[in-house]
MIVEXDO-265553 format. One record per residue (C-alpha): x, z, y; residue in three letters. Coordinates in steps of 0.25 Angstrom, whole numbers, plus 5000, padded with zeros to 4 digits. Example, Ala and Ser with C-alpha at 12.3 -4.5 7.8 and 13.67 -1.06 7.14 Angstrom:
REM MIVEXDO-265553
504950314982ALA/505550294996SER/
REM end
This chain:
REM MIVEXDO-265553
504251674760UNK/503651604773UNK/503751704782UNK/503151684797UNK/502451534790UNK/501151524795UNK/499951494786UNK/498751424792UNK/497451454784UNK/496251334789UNK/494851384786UNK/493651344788UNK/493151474789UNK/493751604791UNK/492851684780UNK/493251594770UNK/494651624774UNK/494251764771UNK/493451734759UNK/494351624752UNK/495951624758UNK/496351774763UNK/497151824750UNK/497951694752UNK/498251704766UNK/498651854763UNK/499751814753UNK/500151714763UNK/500251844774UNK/501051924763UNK/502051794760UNK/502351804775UNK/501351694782UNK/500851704795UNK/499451674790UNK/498351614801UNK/496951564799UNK/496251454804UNK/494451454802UNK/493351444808UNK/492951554817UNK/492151664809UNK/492051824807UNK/493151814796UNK/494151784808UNK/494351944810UNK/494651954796UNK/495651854794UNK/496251914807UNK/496452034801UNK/497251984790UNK/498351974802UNK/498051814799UNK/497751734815UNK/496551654814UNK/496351514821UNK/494951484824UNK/494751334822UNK/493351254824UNK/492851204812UNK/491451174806UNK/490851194793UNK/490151064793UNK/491050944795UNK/489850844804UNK/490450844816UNK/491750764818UNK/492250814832UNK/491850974828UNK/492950914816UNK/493950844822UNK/494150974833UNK/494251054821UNK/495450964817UNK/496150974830UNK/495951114830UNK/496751124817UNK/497951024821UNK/497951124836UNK/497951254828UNK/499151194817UNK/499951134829UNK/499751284836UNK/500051374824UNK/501151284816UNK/500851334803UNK/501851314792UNK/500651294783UNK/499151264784UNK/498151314773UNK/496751234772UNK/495651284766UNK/494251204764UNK/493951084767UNK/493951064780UNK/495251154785UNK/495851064774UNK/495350924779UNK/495650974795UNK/496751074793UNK/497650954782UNK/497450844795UNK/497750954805UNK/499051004797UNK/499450864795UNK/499450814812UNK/500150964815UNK/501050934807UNK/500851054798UNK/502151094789UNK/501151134778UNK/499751124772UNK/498751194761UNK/497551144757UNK/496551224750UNK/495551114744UNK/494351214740UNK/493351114735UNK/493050964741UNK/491651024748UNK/490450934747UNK/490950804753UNK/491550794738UNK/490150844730UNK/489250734736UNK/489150594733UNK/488250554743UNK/488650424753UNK/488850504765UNK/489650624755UNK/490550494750UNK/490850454762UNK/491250594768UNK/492050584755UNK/492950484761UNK/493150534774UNK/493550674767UNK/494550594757UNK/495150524769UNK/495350664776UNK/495850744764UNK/496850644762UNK/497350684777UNK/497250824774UNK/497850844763UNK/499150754768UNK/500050854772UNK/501350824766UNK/501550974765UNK/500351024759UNK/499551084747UNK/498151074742UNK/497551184735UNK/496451144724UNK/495651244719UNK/495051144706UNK/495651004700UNK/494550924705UNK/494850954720UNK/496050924718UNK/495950794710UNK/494750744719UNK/495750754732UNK/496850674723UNK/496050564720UNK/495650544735UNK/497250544738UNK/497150674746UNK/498050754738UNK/499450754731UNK/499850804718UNK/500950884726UNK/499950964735UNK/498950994724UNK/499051154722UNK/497851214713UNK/497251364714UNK/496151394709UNK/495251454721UNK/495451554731UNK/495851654722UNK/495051804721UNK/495551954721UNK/495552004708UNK/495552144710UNK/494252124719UNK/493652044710UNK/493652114699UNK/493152094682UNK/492252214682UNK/491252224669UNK/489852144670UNK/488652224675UNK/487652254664UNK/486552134661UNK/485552094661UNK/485352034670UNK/486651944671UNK/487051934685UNK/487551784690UNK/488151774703UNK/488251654710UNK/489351684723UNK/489251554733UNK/488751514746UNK/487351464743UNK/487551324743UNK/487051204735UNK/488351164732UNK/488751284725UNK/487551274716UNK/486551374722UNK/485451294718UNK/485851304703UNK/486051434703UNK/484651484709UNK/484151374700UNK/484851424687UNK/484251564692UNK/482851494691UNK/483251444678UNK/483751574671UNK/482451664676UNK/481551584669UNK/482451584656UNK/482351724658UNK/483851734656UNK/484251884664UNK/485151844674UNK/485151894689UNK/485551764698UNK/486351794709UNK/486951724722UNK/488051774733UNK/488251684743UNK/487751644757UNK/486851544762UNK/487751434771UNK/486851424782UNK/487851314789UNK/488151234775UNK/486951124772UNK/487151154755UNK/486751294759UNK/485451384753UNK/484651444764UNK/484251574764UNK/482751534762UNK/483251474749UNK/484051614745UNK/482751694751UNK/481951594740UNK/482851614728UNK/482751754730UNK/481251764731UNK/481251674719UNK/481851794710UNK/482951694705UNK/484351734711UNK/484951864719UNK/485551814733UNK/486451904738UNK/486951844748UNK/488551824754UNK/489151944747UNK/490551994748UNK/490652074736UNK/490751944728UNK/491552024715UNK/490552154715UNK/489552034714UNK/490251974702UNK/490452134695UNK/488852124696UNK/488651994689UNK/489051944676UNK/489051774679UNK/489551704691UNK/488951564695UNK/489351454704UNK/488551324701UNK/489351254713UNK/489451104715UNK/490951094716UNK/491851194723UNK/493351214725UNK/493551334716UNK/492451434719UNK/492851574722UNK/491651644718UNK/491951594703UNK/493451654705UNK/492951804709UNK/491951784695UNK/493051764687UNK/493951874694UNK/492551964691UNK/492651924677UNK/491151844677UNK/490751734670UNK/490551604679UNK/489651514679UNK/489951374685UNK/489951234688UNK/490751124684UNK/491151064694UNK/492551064701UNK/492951224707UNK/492051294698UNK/492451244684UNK/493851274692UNK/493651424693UNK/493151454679UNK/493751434662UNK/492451354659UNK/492051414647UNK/492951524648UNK/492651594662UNK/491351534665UNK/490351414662UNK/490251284670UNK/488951214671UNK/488551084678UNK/488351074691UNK/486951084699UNK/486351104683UNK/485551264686UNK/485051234671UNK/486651224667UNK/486851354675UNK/485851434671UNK/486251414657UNK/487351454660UNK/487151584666UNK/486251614656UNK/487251594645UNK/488151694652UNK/487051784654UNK/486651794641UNK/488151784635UNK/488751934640UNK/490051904631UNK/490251764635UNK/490051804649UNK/491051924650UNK/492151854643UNK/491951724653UNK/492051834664UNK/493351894658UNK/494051754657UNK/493551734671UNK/494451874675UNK/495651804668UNK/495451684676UNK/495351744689UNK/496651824686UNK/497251704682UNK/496951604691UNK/496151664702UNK/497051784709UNK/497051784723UNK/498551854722UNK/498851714713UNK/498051624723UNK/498951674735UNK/500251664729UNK/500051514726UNK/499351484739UNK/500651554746UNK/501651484737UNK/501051344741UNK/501451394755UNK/502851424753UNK/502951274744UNK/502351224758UNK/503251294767UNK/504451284757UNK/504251144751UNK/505151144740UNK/506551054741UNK/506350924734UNK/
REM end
């Protein structure tokens, strides 16, 4: 065991650090680490310091426009690893990975973990300005992921092979886990609410890349089919993120009769109990957790196909993939499931035996914790 090695988690922000990274960072705790966090400052702080983990606060942006707000952000991180001297630093998104693999690689870092969660917008868009950003991003993966020490996580092949063909990975450091994990006893298979109406939940920050659009479009589409389905979105509005809804769009919708918005809501698996589809038409993602607790809660997804979400369902088995930004491929969709109770439940129970399968948080830990020990015990050639 690695008792007394310190673990050094690098976040962009400490909720997500709650939301996304805390059952790892607890097995870590249990296999003897002295776990500490490095985010953004934020309310989540107190609750990661009540794990008994110590929290850094490092200055970061969400937006990436200003070079000098950047580059402090960078020395930041190369101060803080110097300070700490952890045996191992773990990277998650994309910033902490791009900053945090340079910073670990001038202090000399004895080890490096880099969770890739999806390649972010810089990889959708093929604009000029996009292509360009492109290259720069290339250039600095490269350096990132350089580490002679090191592991990247991929949560979908496509990542993975992406970051191969730009030279920024090797085949040595590839390790692949399917998202962030989910709890299986708090999500939980329970049997579907009566119908009609089918419930459909859509569980996503309300942005345009996670297919928003589509879906209060699709909504559009199967009230005037007449087809009895409730449309319902979870999620918030991203005031700072440009790709965002605004509230006059949510307020709109809802007047509009076509879609229930409920919001940011924690009680993400009573939610699922209460609905009998799961929907996420997003643009690309790394592998989406909202998919992974439908299929723990045994519901039928429906999805795009597109790299993360054709990831995180059995197409044809747990759920159906459509094409991306096509609402008139979604709501067809949704409407056969609606009107398919068999078809739907038995997608839902495959989805169950996936979760267990592949999804367990317990699972997910272990191999997280295990790619540790390989780092801090590399084995003798």
């Amino acid at each position: 065991m690695s008792a007394g090695s310190r673990l050094l988690f690098v976040v962009n922000n400490p909720a997500f650090f709650m939301s996304h990274r805390v059952p790892v960072a607890l097995a870590a705790q249990r296999a003897g680490y002295d776990v500490h966090v490095a985010t953004m400052d934020g309310p989540a702080v107190a609750d990661i310091e009540a794990l008994g983990m110590t929290h850094h606060v490092i200055p970061m942006t969400r937006s990436g426009k200003h070079p000098l707000q950047e580059l402090g952000t960078l020395i930041a991180l190369v101060r803080l690893f110097r300070r700490l001297r952890p045996q191992i630093v773990h990277l998650v998104t994309i910033k902490p990975v791009l900053y945090g693999g340079i910073a670990a690689r001038l202090a000399r870092v004895p080890g490096m973990v880099a969770a890739i969660s999806g390649l972010g917008f810089v990889f959708l868009s093929n604009s000029l300005k996009m292509r360009m950003v492109r290259a720069v991003v290339a250039r600095l993966y490269r350096l990132a992921l350089g580490h002679p020490n090191s592991r990247v996580i991929f949560q979908n092949a496509n990542d993975r092979d992406l970051l191969k063909s730009l030279g920024a990975v090797r085949d040595e450091q590839v390790v692949m886990i399917r998202g962030a994990g989910v709890d299986l006893d708090a999500y939980r298979a329970l049997p579907e609410p009566p119908a009609p109406p089918v419930v459909a939940t859509m569980v996503a920050r309300l942005l345009r890349d996670k297919g928003v659009q589509e879906f209060v479009q699709a909504a559009r589409l199967l009230r005037e089919r007449g087809v009895p389905v409730t449309m319902q979105l979870v999620g918030g509005v991203d005031a700072g993120n440009p790709a965002s809804a605004t509230q006059e769009d949510v307020d709109a919708w809802q007047r509009e009769g076509c879609v229930r918005a409920l919001g940011e809501r924690s009680d993400v698996a009573e939610l699922y109990a209460a609905s009998h589809i799961a929907v996420l038409p997003s643009y690309r993602e790394g592998l989406p957790k909202s998919l992974i607790e439908a299929a723990a809660c045994g519901r039928a997804v429906v999805t795009t196909d597109v790299p993360g979400c054709r990831d995180a369902i059995e197409p044809g088995e747990t759920g159906v993939l459509v094409p991306v930004r096509d609402a008139q491929g979604l709501a067809d969709a949704i409407a056969r499931l609606a009107e398919d109770a068999p078809l739907r439940q038995a997608m839902g129970a495959a989805g169950r035996a996936l979760a267990e399968r592949e999804f367990d948080i317990e699972r997910v830990a272990r191999v997280h914790v295990g790619v540790y020990e390989s780092l801090i015990h590399p084995p003798s050639v």
